[in-house]
VOGU-3710 file (C-alpha; in Angstrom, 3 decimals, decimal comma):
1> xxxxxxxxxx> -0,391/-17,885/13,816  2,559/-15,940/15,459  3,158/-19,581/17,480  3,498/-21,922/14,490  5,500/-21,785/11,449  4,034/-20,631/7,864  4,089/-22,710/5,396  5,329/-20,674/1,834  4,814/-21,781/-1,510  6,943/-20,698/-3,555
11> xxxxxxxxxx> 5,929/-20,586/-7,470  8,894/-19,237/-10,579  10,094/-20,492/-13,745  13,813/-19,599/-12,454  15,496/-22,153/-10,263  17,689/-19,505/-9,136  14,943/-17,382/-7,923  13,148/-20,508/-6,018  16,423/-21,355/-4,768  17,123/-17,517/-3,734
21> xxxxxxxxxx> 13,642/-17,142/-2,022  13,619/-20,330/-0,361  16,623/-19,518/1,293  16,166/-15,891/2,125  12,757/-17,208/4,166  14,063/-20,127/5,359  16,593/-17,750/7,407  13,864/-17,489/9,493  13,263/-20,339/11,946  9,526/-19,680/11,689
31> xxxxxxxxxx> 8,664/-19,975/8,347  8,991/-23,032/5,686  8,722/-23,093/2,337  7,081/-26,310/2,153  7,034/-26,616/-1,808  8,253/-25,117/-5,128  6,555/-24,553/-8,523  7,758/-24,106/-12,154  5,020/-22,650/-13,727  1,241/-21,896/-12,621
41> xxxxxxxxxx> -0,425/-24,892/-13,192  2,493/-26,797/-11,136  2,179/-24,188/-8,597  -2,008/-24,505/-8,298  -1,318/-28,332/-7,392  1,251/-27,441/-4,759  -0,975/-25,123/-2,742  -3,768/-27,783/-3,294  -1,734/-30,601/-1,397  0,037/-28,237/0,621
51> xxxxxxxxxx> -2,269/-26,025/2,021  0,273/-22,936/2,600  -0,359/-19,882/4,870  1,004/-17,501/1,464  2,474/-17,866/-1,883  5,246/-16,045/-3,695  4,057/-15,848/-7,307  5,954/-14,987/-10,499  3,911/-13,265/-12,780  5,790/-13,897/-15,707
61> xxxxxxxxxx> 6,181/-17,744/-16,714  6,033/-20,276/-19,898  2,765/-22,753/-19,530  0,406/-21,061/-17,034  1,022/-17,891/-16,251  1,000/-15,840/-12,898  -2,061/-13,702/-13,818  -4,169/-16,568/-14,721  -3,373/-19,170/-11,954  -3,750/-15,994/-8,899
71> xxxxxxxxxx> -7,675/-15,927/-10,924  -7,953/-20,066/-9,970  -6,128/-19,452/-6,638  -8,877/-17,108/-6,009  -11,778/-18,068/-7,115  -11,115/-21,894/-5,533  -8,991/-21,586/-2,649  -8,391/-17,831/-1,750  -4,936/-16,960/0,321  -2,685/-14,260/0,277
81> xxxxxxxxxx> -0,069/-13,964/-2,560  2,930/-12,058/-3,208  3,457/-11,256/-6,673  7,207/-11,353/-8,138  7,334/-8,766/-10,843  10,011/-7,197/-12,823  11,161/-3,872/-12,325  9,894/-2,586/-15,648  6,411/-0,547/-17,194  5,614/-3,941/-18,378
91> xxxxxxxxxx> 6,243/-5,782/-15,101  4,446/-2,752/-12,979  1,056/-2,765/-15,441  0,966/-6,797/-15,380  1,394/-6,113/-11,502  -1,140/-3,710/-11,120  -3,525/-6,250/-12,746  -2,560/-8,831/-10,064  -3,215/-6,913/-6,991  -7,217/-5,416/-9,014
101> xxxxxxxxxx> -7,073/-9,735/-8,964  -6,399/-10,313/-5,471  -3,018/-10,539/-4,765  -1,911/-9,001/-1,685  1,427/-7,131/-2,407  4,528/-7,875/-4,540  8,179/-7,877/-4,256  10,508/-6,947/-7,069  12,290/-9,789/-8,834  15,489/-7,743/-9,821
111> xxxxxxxxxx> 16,024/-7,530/-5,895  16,610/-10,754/-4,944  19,597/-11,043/-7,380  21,506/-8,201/-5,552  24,085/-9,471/-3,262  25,015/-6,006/-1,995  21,972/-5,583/-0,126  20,794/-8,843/0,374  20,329/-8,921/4,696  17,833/-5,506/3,896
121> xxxxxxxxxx> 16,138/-7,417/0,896  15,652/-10,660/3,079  14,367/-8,028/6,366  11,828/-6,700/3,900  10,446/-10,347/2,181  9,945/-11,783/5,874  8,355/-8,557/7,575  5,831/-8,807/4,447  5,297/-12,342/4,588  5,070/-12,464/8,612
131> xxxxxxxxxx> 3,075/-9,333/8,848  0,425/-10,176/5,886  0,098/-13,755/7,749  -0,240/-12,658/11,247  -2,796/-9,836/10,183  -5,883/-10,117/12,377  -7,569/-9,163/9,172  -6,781/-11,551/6,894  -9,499/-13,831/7,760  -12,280/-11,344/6,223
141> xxxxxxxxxx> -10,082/-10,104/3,316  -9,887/-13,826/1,620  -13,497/-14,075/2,574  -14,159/-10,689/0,585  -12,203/-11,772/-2,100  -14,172/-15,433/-2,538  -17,090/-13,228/-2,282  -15,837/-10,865/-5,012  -15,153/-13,746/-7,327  -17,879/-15,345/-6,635
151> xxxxxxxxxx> -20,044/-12,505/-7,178  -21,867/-12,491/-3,723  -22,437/-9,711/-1,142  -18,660/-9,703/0,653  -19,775/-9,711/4,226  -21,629/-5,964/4,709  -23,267/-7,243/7,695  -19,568/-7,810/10,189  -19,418/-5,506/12,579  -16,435/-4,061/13,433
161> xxxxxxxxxx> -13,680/-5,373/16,059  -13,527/-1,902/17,279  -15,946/1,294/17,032  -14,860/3,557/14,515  -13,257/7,082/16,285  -14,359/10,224/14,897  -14,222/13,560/16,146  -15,404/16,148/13,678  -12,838/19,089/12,237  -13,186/22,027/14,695
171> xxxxxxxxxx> -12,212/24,298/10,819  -12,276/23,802/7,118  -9,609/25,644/5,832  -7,017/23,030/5,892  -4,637/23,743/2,535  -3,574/20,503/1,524  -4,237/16,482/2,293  -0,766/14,352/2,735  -0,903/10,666/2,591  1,787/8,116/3,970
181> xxxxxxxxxx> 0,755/4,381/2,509  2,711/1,318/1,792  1,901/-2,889/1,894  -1,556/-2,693/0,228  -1,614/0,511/-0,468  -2,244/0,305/-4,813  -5,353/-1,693/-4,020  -6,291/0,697/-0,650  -5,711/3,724/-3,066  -7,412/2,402/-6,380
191> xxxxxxxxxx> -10,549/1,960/-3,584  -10,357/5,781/-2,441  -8,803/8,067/-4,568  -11,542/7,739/-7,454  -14,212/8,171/-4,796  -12,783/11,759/-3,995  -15,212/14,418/-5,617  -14,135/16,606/-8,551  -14,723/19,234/-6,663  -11,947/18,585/-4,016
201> xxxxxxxxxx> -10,986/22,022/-2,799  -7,295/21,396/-2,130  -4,620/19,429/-3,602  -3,393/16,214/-2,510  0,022/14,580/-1,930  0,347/10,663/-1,633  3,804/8,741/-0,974  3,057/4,816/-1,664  6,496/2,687/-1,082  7,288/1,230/-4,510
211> xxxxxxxxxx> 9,707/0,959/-6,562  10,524/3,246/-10,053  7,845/2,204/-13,143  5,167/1,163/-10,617  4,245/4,693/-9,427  3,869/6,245/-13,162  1,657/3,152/-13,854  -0,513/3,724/-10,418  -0,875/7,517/-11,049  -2,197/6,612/-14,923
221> xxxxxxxxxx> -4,139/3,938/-13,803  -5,730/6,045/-11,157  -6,430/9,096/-13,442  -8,458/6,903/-15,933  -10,860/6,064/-12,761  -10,759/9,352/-11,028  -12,628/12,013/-10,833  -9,621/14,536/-9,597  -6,657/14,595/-11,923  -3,872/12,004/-10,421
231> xxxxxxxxxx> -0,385/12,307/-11,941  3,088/10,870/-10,620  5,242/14,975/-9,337  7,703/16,523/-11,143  9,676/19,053/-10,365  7,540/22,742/-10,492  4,362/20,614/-10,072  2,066/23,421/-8,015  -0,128/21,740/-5,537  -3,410/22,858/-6,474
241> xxxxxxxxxx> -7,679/21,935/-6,118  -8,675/18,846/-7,556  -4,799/17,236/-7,989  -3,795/14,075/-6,436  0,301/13,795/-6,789  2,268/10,582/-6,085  5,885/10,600/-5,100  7,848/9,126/-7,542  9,430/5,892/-6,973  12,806/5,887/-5,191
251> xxxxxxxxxx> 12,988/9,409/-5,079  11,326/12,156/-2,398  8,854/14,601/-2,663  9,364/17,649/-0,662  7,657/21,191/-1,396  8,803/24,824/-1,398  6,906/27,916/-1,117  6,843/29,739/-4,131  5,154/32,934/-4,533  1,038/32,273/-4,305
261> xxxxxxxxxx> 1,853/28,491/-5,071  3,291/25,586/-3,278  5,378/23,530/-5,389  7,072/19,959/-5,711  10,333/19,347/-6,073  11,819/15,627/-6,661  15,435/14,940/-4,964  17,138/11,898/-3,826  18,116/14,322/-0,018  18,510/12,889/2,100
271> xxxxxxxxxx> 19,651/10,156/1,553  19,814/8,147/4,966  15,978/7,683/5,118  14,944/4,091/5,018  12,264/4,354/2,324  12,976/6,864/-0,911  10,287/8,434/-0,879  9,535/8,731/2,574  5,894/9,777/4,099  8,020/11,996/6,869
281> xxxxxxxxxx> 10,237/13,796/4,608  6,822/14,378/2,234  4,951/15,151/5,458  7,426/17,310/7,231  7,995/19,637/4,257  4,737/20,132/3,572  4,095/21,377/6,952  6,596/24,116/6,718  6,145/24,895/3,241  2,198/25,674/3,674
291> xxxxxxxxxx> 3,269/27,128/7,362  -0,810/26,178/7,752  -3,501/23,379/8,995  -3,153/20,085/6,959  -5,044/17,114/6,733  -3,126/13,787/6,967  -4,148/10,468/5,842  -2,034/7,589/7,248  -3,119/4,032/5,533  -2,186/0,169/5,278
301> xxxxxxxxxx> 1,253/-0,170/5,474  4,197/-1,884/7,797  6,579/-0,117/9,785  6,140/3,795/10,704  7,072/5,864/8,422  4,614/9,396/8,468  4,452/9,240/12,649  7,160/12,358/13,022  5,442/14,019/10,148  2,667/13,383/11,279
311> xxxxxxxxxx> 3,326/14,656/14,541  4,532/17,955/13,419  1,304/18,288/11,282  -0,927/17,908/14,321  0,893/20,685/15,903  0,419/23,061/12,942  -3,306/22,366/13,797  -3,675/19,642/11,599  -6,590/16,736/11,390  -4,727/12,734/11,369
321> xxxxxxxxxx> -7,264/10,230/9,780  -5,871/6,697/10,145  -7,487/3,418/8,299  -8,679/1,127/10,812  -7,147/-2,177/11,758  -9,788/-4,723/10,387  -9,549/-3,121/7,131  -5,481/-2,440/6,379  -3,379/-5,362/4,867  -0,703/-4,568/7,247
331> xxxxxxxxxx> -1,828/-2,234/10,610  1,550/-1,087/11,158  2,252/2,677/9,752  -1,543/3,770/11,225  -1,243/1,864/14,387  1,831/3,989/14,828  -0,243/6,871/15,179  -3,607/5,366/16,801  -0,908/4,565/19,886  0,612/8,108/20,105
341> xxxxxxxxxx> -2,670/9,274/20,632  -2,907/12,192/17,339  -5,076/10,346/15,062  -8,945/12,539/14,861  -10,368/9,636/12,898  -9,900/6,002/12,427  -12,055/4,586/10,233  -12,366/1,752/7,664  -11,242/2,162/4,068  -14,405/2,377/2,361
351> xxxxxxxxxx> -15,238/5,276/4,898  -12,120/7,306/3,793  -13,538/9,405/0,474  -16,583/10,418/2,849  -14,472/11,447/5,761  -12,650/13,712/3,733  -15,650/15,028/2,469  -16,511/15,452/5,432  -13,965/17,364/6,372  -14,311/19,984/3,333
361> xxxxx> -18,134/20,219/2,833  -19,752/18,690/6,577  -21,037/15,776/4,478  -20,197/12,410/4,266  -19,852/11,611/7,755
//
């Protein structure tokens, strides 16, 4: 894949948005957008005669809408698809429902009409389109998905590309889990985080890359399923047993010691990160607010944002798991720390709620 060019369909009821996305991915000499689509139905035919590597999808749209023609795209011809939502509650529930269908990711449809930061917004749409495409992966995720859909067994018997790595926690009195997680992360998390057990002696913190809306709607979304209480931090949130808390969108999540308790607080310092929140700010604090062994989850997700906290965590005495390659939508921010040699365990998503079990009880693993 990395030697031809990908073929993009492009589906949304806005000519200025087809017109905007064409041209933003068209700035790159590798990838085409060999068709556009008004509506869903429009946009079905064109990946039936085109045969495209991915699709941009907008979810809302007169005629057919998103949701419903990702379900045919699925169930007849599965392929990855980014979802164009709005930057709303509405937009981030209707999204959520599109990734629990299939799709891959999303992009934000308010960003493509800002001219200010249009070279970053264009970086971002062809890193996810390139890096979803080229993932070594992909092959057995569609296949999963047509599985899904079709209600068959979604290929239990494929051995992995490479043998899980464990080595088992030398103590079990870490205080805290952190997580750093982006591209794929909603569907990665809505896959672990109601496996954890009620029982979970520690609290958890999780930074997902998305934008405002989308985070509140995760956090309820994942409550409702869960078995541990997940809410999206506020400021004096204590970290405590049995609470998962996500990072708000656009904003960090750092942590301070105060008295007995460790507790959030939400900021916009500093400011010169490249993602808000950022997995090493939320990382980093939480190392020297707890001044004690952590346990850090690094998932699906491009780029490497989490490595320097990460880093600091493993020399507090902490324990790195990182998701394995064959199962993250994008092996970019755990890859980062596979290579600098502090990950502990790297194992495949669905292993993840038993590791950290694992980890706290000896079971599991």
């Amino acid at each position: 894949m990395a030697d031809r060019i990908i073929k993009v369909v492009v589906v949304d009821d806005s000519a200025f948005m087809r017109k905007s996305l064409s041209m933003m991915l068209e700035s790159d000499p590798g990838i085409r957008v060999v068709a556009t689509a008004r509506d869903g139905r429009e946009g079905v035919e064109m990946i039936r005669q085109h045969k495209p590597d991915i699709v941009t999808m907008d979810i809302e749209m007169p005629g057919m809408d998103g949701l419903t023609a990702l379900g045919i795209i699925m169930k007849e011809m599965p392929l990855p698809v980014l979802m164009v939502s709005s930057l709303t509650t509405e937009g981030a529930q209707a999204t959520l429902d599109a990734l629990a269908k299939g799709a891959v990711d999303f992009i934000p449809k308010e960003l493509s009409y800002v001219s200010l930061d249009i070279v970053k917004i264009r970086e971002e749409l062809i890193s996810k389109v390139r890096g979803i495409v080229q993932s070594r992966s992909l092959a057995f995720r569609l296949q999963r998905i047509r599985s899904a859909v079709q209600g068959t067994q979604a290929g239990a018997a494929r051995t992995p590309s490479v043998k899980p790595v464990f080595r088992r926690p030398d103590r079990s009195d870490y205080k805290a889990i952190v997580v750093g997680i982006s591209t794929g992360g909603p569907m990665a998390l809505l896959q672990t985080v109601p496996k954890l057990p009620a029982a979970l002696p520690v609290g958890m913190a999780i930074v997902q890359h998305m934008p405002p809306h989308f985070t509140r709607s995760m956090s309820d979304r994942l409550n409702s399923l869960s078995q541990v209480r997940v809410k999206e931090a506020e400021t004096g949130d204590a970290m405590q047993p049995g609470l998962v808390l996500v990072a708000p969108g656009g904003r960090h999540m750092t942590f301070e010691r105060s008295g007995a308790h460790v507790r959030v607080r939400i900021g916009d310092e500093p400011r010169d990160t490249l993602y808000h929140p950022s997995a090493d700010v939320m990382i980093h604090s939480a190392v020297d607010a707890y001044n004690a062994p952590l346990v850090g989850l690094i998932m699906t997700g491009m780029g490497k944002d989490g490595l320097l906290g990460l880093k600091a965590l493993k020399q507090r005495g902490g324990y790195v798991v990182a998701q394995d390659e064959d199962t993250c939508v994008v092996y970019g921010m755990p890859k980062a720390a596979v290579d600098e040699g502090i990950t502990d365990a790297v194992v495949p998503l669905g292993d993840i709620p038993a590791t950290v079990s694992s980890i706290f009880f000896g079971t599991g693993k």
